[in-house]
N, C-alpha and C positions, 0 to 999 in steps of 0.2 A: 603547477597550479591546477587545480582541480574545475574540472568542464564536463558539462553537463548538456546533455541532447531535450532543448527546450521545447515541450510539442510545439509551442505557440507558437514561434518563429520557426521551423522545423530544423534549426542549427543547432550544434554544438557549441555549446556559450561558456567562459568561465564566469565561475561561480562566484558571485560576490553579492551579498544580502543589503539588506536597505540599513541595518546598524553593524556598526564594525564588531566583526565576533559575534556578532545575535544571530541566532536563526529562529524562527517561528516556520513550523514544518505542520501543515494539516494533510493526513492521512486518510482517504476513504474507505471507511469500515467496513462492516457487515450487516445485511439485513440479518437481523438474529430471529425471525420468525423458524431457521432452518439451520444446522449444522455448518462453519465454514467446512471447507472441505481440499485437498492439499494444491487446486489449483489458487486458492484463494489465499495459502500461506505463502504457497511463492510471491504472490505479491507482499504481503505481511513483511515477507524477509528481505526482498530487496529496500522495501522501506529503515525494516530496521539498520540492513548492512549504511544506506544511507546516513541514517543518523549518529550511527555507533561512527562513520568514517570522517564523518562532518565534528562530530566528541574529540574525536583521536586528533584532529586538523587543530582543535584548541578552541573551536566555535562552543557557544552555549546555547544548546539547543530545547526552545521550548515546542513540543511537539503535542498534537491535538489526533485524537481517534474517535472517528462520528458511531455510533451505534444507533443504527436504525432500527427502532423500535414497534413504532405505530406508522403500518402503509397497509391497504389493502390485502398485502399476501397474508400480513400477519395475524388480521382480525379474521380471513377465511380460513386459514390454519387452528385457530385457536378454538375457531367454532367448532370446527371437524377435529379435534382433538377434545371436547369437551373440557377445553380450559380458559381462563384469562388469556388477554393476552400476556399479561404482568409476567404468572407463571410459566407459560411457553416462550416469553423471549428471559426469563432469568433464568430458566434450565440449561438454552442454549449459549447466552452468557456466558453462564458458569463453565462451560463447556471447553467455549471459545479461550478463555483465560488460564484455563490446567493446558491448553494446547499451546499457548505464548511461553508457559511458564517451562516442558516438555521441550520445545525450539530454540528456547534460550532468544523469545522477542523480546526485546524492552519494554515493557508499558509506558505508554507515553504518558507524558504529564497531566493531562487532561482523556478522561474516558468519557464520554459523554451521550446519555442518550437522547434522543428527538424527545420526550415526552417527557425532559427534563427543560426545554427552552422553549414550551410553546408558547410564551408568553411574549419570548423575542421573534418568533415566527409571525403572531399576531402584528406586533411594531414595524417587522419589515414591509408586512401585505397595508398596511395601515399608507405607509408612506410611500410604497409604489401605485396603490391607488389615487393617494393627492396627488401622484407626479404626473398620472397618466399613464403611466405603465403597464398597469393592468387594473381591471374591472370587475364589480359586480356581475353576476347572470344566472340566474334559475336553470338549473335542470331536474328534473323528475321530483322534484317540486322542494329542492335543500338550496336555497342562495351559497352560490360558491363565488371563488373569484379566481379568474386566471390572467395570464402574463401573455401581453400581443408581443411576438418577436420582434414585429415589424418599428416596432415605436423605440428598440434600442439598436443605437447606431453600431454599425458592425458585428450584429449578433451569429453566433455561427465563427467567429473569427479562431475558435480556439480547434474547431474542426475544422477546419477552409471550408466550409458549405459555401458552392455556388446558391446568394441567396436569388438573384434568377431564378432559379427553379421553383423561388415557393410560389402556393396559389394563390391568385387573387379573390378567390371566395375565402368568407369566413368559415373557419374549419375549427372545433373547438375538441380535446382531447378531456376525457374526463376520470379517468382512470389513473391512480398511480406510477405504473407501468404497464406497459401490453407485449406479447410473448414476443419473443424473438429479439433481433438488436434493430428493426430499423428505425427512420428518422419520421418522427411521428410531425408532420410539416404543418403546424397550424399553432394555436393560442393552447398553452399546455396549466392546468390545474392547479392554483397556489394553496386555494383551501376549501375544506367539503364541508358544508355547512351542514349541521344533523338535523335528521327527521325522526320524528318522535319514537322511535322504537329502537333507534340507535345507544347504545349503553358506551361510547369509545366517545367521550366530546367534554370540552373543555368549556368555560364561560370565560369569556376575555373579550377585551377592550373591541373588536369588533366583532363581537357576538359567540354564539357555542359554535363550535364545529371543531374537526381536528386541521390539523396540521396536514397538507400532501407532503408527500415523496420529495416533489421540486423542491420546496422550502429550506427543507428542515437538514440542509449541511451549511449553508448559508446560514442561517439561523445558529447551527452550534458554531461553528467557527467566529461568527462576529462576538458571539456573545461572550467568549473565552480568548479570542487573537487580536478580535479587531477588525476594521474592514483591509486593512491591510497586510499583507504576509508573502513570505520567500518562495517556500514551496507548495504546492498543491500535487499529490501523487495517490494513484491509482493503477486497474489494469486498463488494460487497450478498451475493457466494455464500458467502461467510464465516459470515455469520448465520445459515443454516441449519447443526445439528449445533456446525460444526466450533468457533469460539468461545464458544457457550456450552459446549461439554464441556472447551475450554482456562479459560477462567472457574471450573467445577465443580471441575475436578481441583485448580488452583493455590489456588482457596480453603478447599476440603476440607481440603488439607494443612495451610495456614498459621493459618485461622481469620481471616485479612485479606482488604480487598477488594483485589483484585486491579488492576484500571485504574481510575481517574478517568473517563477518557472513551474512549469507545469513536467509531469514526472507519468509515463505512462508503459506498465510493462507488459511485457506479451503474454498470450495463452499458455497453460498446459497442456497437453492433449495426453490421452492415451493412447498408446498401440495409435498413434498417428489420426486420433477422431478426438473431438469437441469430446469432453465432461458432459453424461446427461442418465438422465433416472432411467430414462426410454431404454438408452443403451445397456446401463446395470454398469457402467464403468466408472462410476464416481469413486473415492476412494477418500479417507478419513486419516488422518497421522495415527489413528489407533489401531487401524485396517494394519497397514507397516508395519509397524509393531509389535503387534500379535503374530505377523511371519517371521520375527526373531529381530527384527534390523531394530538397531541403538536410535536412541534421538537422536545423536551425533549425524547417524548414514542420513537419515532422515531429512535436516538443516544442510548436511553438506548436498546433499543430492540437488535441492531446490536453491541453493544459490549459488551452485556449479555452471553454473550461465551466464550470457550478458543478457538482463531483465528485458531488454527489450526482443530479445529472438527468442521463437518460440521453443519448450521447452519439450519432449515427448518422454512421457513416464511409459517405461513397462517393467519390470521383474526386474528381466535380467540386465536393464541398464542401474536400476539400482542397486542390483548385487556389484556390478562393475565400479560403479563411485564408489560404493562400502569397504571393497577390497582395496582400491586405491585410496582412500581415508586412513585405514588400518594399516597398510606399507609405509606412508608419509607417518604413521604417529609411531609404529616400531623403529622406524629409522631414528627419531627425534628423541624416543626413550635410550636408544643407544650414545648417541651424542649426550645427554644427560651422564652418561657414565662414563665419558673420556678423562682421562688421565697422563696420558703418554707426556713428556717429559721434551719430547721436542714438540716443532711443530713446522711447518711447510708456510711460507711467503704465500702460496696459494691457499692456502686453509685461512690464512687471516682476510686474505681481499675477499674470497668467499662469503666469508661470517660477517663482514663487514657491509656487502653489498645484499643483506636479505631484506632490507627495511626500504632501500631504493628501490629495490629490483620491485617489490611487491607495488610500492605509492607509485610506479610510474603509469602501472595497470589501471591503477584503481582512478589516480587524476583522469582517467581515460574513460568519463564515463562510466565508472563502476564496472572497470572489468574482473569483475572477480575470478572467471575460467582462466583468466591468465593472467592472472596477478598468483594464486594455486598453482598454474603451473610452472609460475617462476622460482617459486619456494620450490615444489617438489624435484625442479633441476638442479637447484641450488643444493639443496641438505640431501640428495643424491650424490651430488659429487664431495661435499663433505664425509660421506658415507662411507664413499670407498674410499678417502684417502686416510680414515681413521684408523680401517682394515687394512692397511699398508701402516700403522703406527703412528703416523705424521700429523695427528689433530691434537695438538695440544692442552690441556684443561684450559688454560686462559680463553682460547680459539674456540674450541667450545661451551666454554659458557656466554660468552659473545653472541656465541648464534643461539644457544637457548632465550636467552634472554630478548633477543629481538626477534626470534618467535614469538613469546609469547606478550612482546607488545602488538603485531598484529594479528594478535589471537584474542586480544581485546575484541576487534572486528569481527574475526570470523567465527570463533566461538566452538570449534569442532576439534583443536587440537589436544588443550591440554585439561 
């Protein structure tokens, strides 16, 4: 049975959704004011390998992807670009989607941007205002409204925040995001009211202003899932702030819990250091690419791991995945042409045991690194017994074939 490491309870849970067989899977996207870039697909992929694994289990899975559109970065980007924002987040859009399509990611059912549901942004601020949840307050002279932590019971619960530590002054955040990851500890920004020179603002049911940052994944996910849903997934920088205020807001409103399980995987690094413009180490799937390596190395490299331990890209570890890709798919081309006429008791429990060998990895929390390298022992030792004559066609095509049932999932062999 398949188990899953739920941040919110910090255990290992199996997995079983609110309807039999259904899953509803919300995915946190990309600020598209800016290129993702391949720490951001490893998350991408662990998501997909998730859903493609949850596909293959016989579940039906409706999956939601937020694209954030309109925050702050995007309208100073856009400025400093001399563009829309429209035009600066559809370039990178378009961008984002030849890279899903290159990885071999699923587009989920729903692609959705914030500047498609301000309307239900508007509805959610509307009713945590009548609840008390959050308020009206002037700054620099735009009526905004933000969300007091303090007034939802157990907020913080999805990062264990000692909420002890918050201050007892009123402290108001007003800004979409602020640099760095920490925990910005005061009443955080639902919506920025516009001031007359402002060109980014909506007219809706509580007045023009846009959408924040906070809102607007709550906002798309209600408005396409429901306030209810299975999984909630992201990276580890998600958990600071940004999903517990999606948490707060969507259960403020509804009075329901919001996800089942929350889904959080770890960093990329370079050469053992954080992804950063500063450093010049950022890196692109086109970046790859362009140094000759296949989609294939590419997808296999980034979900050669367990999603939640971090991951360190350099060269020559992905020249080392690529060449172990490429031995695993030569080997697998040769089994494709067995023929031999007997075949070895061992060759059949072999070919027989690739399908277990790999789901008992994968019920394990999506272990993909070794569930990979269960196969690669496996159709190894079918390798050599072929080269000794003993692998019969029946035997392998057995094993090809369930290969490439769980190459459904992995997507790199054949």
């Amino acid at each position: 049975m398949l188990s899953l490491h739920n941040t919110l309870t910090r255990k290992k849970e199996p997995f079983t959704p609110r309807e039999d067989m259904r899953v509803k899977m919300y995915t946190c996207g990309p600020s598209t004011y800016q290129q993702a870039h391949i720490g951001n697909y490893r998350t991408f992929l662990y998501e997909d390998m998730l859903q493609r694994y949850l596909e293959y289990l016989g579940y039906k899975v409706t999956r939601l992807i937020t694209l954030t559109d309109v925050e702050d970065k995007a309208i100073a980007e856009a400025k400093k670009e001399r563009l829309s924002v429209e035009e600066l987040t559809s370039r990178n859009e378009t961008t984002f989607f030849r890279d899903f399509e290159r990885l071999k990611i699923k587009v989920p059912d729903y692609t959705v941007r914030a500047s498609t549901v301000v309307d239900q942004s508007a509805t959610l601020i509307k009713t945590l205002v009548e609840k008390g949840y959050a308020y009206w307050h002037r700054h620099e002279g735009a009526e905004n409204v933000y969300f007091d932590p303090l007034k939802f019971k157990d907020f913080g619960k999805l990062a264990h925040l000692d909420m002890s530590q918050w201050p007892k002054k009123k402290r108001r955040f007003h800004l979409d995001t602020y640099p760095g990851t920490p925990w910005n500890r005061g009443d955080f920004v639902l919506w920025h009211g516009c001031e007359k020179d402002e060109s980014v603002c909506w007219d809706t049911e509580i007045g023009t202003g846009r959408p924040a940052w906070n809102i607007q994944d709550a906002a798309m996910v209600t408005k396409h899932l429901g306030f209810s849903i299975d999984v909630a997934c992201g990276g580890i920088d998600n958990l600071v702030r940004h999903h517990d205020y999606t948490l707060a807001v969507a259960e403020a409103v509804s009075g329901k819990a919001f996800a089942r399980y929350w889904l959080h995987g770890a960093h990329l690094l370079v050469d053992g250091k954080k992804m950063s413009k500063s450093r010049g180490n950022v890196y692109y799937p086109a970046d790859l690419m362009a140094k000759g390596f296949q989609e294939n190395h590419v997808r296999f490299f980034l979900i050669y791991g367990q999603y939640r331990e971090k991951l360190n890209f350099t060269w020559e570890k992905l020249a080392e995945t690529s060449r172990k890709l490429d031995a695993f798919k030569s080997m697998v081309r040769d089994l494709e042409k067995a023929g031999a006429t007997r075949s070895s008791e061992k060759a059949k429990k072999l070919a027989d045991s690739l399908v277990s060998g790999f789901e008992s990895h994968m019920d394990d929390d999506l272990s993909v690194k070794a569930a990979f390298d269960e196969l690669f022992s496996v159709v190894s030792a079918l390798h050599e017994i072929q080269k000794k004559g003993e692998l019969g066609s029946e035997e392998a095509k057995t094993a090809v074939a369930n290969l490439k049932k769980v190459d459904s999932i992995l997507q790199v062999i054949f």
